[in-house]
C-alpha positions in Angstrom: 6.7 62.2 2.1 10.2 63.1 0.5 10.2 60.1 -2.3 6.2 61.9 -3.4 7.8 65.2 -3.6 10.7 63.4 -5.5 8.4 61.7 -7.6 5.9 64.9 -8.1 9.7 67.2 -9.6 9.3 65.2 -12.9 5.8 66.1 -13.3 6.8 69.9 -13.1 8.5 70.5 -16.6 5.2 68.2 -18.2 2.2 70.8 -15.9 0.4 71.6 -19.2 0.2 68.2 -20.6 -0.3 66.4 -17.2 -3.4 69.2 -16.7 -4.6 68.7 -20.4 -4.1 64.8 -19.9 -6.4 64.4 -16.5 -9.0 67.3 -18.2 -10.0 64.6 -21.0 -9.8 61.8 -18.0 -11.9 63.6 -16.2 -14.2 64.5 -19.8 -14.2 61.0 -20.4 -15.6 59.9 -17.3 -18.1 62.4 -17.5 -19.2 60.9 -21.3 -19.5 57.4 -19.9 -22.0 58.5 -16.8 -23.9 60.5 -19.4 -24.7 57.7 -21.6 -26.8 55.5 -19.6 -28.8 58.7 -18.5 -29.3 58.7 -21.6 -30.7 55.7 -22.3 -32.9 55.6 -19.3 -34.3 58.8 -20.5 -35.1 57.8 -23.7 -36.7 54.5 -22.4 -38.6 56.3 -19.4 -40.2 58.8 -21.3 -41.0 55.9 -24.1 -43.0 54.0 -21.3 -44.4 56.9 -19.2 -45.1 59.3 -21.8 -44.7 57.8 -25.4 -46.4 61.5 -27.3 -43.7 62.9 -25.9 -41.3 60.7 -27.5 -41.3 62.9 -30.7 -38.9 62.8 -33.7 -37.3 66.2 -32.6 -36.4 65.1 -28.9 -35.1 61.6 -30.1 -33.4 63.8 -32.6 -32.0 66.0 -30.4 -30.9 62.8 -27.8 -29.2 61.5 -30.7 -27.5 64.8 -31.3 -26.2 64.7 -28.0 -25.3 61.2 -27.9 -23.0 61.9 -30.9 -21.4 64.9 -29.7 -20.7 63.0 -26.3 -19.3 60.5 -28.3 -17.0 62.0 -30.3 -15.7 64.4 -26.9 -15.1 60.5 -25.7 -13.1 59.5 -28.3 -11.2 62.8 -29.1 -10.4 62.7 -24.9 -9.3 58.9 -24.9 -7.0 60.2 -28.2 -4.8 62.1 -26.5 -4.9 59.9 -23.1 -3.6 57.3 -25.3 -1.4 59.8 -27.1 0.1 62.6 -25.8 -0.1 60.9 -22.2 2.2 58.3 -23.4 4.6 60.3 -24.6 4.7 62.2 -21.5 5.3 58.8 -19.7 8.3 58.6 -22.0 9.2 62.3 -21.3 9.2 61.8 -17.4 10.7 58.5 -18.2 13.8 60.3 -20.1 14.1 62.7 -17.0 14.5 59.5 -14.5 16.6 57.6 -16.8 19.3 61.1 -16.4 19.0 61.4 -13.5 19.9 57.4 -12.7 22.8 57.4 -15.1 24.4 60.9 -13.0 23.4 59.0 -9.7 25.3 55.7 -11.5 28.3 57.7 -12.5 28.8 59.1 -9.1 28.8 55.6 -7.5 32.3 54.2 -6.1 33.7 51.5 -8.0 33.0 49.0 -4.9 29.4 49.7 -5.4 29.9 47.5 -8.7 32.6 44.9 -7.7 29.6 43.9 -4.8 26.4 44.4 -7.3 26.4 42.4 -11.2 26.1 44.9 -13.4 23.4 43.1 -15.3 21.2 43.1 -12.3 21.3 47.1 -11.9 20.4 47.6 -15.0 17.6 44.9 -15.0 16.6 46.6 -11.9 16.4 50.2 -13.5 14.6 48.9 -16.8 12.4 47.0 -15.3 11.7 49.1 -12.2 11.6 52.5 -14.2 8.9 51.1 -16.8 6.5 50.7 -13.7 7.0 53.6 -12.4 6.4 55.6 -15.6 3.2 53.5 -16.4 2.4 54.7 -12.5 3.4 58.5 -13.6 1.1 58.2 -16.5 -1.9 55.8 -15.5 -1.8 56.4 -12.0 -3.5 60.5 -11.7 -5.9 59.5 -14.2 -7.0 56.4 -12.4 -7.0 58.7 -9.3 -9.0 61.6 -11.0 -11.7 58.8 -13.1 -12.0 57.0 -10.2 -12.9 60.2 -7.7 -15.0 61.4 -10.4 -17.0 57.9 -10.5 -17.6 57.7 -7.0 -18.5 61.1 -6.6 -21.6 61.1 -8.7 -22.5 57.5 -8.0 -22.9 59.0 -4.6 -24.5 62.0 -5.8 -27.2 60.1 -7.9 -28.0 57.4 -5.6 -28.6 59.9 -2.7 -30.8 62.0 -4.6 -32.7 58.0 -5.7 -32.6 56.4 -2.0 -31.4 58.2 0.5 -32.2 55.6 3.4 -30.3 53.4 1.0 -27.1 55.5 1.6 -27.5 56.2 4.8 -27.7 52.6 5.7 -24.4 51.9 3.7 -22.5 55.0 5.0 -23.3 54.0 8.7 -22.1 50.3 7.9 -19.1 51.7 6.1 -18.0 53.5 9.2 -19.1 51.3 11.4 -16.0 48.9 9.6 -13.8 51.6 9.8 -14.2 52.2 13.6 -14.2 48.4 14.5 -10.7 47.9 12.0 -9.8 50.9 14.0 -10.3 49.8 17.3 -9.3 46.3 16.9 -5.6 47.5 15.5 -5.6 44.4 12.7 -4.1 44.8 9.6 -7.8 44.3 8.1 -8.4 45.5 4.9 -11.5 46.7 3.7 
């Protein structure tokens, strides 16, 4: 638990970007599970009901579609952007903090260690975890997002469906837990 809350300091300076940052994650995910709703409405209502398939409502669908798109691209703009550079902000922060750490190390500490090898070590090592800093929430908040209302929809479509998966899904998770294996699911 310590290194998280170690981890979860450098995020405090960076709140308001980290917040604006997983708002358009969680904008853009909502834009992508929008589209094919879409579509299928559009192509329902075109096979069920084609007179109602009039210029205003495709008008209006289109309308929507173009607004969604451009939240989707204005969203992935500043993931791309200002996420980034908060990677490289948080980065900055760890790279301090290393190089006081480093400073207050005993000289034996570098007669036993090559000093090219710490400092691979930090570069290297550092540059995953700041992709991690940046990539990481949003993956966690898209993905949440994602399985949230694929759960949603497909309850509300079949709901023997999900019942049948949810009791096979925990049905895994009792037998990994009761066998003790190292299974993954």
């Amino acid at each position: 638990m310590k290194p998280i809350i170690t981890f979860a300091k450098y995020y405090k300076p960076y709140i308001l970007m980290m917040i604006a940052d997983l708002f358009c994650a969680s904008l853009t995910t909502v834009c992508e599970l929008v589209f094919p709703k879409l579509i299928s409405f559009i192509t329902d209502t075109a096979i069920n009901t084609p007179h109602l398939l009039v210029l205003s409502t495709i008008c209006k669908i289109g309308g929507l579609y173009l607004f969604l798109r451009i939240v989707d691209t204005l969203a992935n703009y500043y993931m791309a952007n200002r996420g980034h550079i908060m990677g490289a902000l948080i980065e900055k922060d760890m790279r301090t903090d290393l190089f006081y750490h480093l400073q207050k190390l005993p000289f034996s500490y570098f007669d036993a260690n090559e000093t090219g090898k710490i400092m691979s070590r930090l570069t290297n090592d550092l540059q995953e975890i700041t992709e991690l800093a940046h990539h990481g929430p949003e993956t966690i908040i898209i993905s949440s997002i994602s399985a949230i209302c694929c759960i949603v929809r497909s309850a509300a479509s079949a709901a023997n469906a999900d019942a049948f998966c949810v009791c096979v899904f925990l049905s895994f998770l009792a037998a990994n837990h009761v066998s003790n294996t190292d299974t993954y699911l």
